[in-house]
Residue frames as a rotation matrix with the C-alpha (Angstrom) as fourth column:
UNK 1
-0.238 -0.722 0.649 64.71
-0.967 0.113 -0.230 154.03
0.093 -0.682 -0.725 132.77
UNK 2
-0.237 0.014 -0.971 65.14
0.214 0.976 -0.038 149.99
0.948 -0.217 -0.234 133.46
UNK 3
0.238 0.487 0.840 63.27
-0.930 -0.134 0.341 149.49
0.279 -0.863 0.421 136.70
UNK 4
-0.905 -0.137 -0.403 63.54
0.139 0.800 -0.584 146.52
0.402 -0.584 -0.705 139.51
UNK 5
0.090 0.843 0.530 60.47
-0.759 -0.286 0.585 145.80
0.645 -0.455 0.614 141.25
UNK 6
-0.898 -0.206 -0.388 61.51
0.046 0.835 -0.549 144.17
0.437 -0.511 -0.740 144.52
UNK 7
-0.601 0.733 0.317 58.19
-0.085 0.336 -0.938 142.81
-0.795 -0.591 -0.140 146.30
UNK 8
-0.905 0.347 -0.247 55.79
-0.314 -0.152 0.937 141.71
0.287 0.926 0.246 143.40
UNK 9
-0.471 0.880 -0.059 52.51
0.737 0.355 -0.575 141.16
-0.485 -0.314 -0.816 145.44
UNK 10
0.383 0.909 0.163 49.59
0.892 -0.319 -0.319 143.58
-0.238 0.268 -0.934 145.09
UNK 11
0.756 -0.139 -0.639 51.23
-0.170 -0.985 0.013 147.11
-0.632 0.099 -0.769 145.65
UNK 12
-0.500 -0.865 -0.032 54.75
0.056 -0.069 0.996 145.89
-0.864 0.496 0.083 143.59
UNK 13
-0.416 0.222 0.882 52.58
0.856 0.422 0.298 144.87
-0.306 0.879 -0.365 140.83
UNK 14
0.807 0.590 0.038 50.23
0.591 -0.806 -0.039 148.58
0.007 0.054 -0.999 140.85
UNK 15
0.517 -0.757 -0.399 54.13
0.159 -0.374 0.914 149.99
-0.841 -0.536 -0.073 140.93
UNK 16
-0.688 -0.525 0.501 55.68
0.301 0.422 0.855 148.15
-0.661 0.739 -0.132 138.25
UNK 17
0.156 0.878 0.453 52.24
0.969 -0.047 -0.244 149.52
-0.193 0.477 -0.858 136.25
UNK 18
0.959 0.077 -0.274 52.40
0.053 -0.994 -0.096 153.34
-0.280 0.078 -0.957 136.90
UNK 19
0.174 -0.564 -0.807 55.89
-0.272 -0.815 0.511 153.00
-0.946 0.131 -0.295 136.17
UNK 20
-0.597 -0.249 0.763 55.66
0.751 0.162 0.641 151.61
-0.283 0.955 0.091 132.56
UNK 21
0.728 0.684 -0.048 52.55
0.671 -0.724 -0.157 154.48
-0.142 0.082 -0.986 132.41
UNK 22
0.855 -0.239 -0.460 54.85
-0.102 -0.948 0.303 156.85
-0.509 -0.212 -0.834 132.91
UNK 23
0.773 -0.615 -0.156 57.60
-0.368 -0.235 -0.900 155.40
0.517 0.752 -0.408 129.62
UNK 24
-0.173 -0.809 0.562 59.96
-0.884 0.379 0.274 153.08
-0.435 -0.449 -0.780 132.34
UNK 25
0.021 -0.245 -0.969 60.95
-0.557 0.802 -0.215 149.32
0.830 0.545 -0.120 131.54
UNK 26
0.615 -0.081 0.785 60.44
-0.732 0.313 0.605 147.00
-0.294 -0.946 0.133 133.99
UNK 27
0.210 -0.621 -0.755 63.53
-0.902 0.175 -0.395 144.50
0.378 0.764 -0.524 133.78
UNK 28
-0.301 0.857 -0.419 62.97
-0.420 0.276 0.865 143.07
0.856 0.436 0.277 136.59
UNK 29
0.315 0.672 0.670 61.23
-0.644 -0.368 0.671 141.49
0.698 -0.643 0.316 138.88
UNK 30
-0.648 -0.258 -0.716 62.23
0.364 0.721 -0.589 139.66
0.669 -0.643 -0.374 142.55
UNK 31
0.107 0.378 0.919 60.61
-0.961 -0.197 0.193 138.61
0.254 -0.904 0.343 145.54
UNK 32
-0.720 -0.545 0.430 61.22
-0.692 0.612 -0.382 135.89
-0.055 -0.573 -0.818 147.94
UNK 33
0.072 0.820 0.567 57.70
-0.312 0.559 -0.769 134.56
-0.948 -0.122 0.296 146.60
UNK 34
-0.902 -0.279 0.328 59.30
0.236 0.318 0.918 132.87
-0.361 0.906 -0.221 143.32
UNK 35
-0.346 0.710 0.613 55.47
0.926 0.362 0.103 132.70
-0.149 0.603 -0.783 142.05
UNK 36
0.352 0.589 -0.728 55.08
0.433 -0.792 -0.431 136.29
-0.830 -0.163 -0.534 142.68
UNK 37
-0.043 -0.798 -0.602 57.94
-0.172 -0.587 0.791 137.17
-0.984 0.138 -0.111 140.80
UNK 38
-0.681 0.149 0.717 57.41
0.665 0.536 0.520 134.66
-0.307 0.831 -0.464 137.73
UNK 39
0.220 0.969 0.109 53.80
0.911 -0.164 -0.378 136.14
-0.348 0.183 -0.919 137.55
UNK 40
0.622 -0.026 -0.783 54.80
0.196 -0.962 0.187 139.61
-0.758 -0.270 -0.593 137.63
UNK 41
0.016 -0.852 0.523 57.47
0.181 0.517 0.836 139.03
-0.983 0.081 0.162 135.07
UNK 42
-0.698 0.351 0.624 55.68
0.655 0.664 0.360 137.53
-0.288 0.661 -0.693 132.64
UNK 43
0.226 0.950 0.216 53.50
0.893 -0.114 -0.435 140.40
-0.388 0.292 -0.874 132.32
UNK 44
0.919 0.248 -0.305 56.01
-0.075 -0.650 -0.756 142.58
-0.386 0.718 -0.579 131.27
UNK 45
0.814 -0.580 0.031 58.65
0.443 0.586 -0.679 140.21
0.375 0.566 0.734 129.76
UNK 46
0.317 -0.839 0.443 61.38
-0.934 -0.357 -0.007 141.17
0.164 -0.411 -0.897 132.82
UNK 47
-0.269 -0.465 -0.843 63.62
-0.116 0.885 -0.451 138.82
0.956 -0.024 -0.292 134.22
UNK 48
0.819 0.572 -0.037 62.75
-0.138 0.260 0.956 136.96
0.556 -0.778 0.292 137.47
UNK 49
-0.324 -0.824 -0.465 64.86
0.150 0.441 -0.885 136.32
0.934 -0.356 -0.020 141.00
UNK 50
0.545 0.591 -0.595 63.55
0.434 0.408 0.803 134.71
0.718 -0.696 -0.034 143.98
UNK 51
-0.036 -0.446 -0.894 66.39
0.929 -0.344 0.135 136.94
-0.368 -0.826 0.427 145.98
UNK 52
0.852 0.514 -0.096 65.27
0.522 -0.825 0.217 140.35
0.033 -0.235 -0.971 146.69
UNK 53
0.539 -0.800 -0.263 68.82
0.037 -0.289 0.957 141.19
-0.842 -0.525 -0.126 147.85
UNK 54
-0.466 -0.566 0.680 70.81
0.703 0.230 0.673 139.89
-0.537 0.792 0.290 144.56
UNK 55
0.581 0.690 0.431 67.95
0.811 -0.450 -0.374 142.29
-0.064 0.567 -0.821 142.93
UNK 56
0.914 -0.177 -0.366 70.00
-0.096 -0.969 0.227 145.28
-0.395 -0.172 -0.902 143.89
UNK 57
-0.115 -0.993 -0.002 73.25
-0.116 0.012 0.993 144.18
-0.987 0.114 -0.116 142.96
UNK 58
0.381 0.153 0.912 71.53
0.758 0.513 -0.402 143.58
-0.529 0.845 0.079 138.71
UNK 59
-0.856 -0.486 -0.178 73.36
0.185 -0.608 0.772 144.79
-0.483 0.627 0.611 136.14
UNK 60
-0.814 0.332 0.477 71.02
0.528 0.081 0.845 146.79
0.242 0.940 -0.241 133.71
UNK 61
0.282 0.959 -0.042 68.68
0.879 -0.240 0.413 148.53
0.385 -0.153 -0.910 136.17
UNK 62
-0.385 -0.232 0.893 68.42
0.083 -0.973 -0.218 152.13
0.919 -0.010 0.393 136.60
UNK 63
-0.307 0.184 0.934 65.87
-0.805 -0.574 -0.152 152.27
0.508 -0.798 0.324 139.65
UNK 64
-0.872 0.078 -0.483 64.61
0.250 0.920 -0.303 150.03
0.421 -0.385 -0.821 142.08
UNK 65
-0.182 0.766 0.616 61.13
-0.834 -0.452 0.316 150.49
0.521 -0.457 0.721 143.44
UNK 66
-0.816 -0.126 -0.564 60.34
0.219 0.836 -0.504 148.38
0.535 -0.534 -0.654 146.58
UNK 67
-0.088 0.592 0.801 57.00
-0.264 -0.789 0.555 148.99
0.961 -0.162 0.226 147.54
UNK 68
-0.754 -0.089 0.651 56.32
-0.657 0.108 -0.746 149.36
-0.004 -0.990 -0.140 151.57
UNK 69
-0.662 0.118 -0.740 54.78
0.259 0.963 -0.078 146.39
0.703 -0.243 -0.668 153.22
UNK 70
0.335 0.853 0.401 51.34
-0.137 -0.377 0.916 146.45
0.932 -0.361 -0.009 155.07
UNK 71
-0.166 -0.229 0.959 51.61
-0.947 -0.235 -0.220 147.12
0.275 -0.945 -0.178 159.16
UNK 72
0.836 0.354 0.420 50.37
-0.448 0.881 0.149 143.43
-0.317 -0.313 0.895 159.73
UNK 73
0.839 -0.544 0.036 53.30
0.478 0.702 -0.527 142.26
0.261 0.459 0.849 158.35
UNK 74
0.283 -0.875 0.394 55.99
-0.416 -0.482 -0.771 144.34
0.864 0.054 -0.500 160.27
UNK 75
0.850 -0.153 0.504 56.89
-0.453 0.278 0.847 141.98
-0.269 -0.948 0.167 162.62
């Protein structure tokens, strides 16, 4: 399957891992931290987009995986 990985910090990136482990494509990769996204990208030759939102609307992806966001940051 073509994966999205919206959020490409620490847990998107351990995401976007287990699912190529497991025979997925990551295609690719947004977050609202351009540098996250670039980085994250680049390591497994997806495309990048600095909107999270526009992520969902890409042609070519099969799943999205958005990993959850630490409690310190639910404000």
């Amino acid at each position: 399957m073509n994966v999205a990985i919206i959020g490409c910090g620490g847990m998107g990136a351990l995401h976007a891992q287990m699912a190529v482990n497991c025979g997925h494509k990551i295609v690719l990769c947004a977050d609202s931290v351009r540098k996250a996204a670039v980085a994250l990208a680049e390591k497994f030759g997806a495309k990048v987009s600095g909107d999270p939102l526009a992520a969902v609307a890409a042609k070519g992806v099969d799943v999205w995986l958005s990993p959850p966001r630490p409690p310190p940051t639910w404000r």
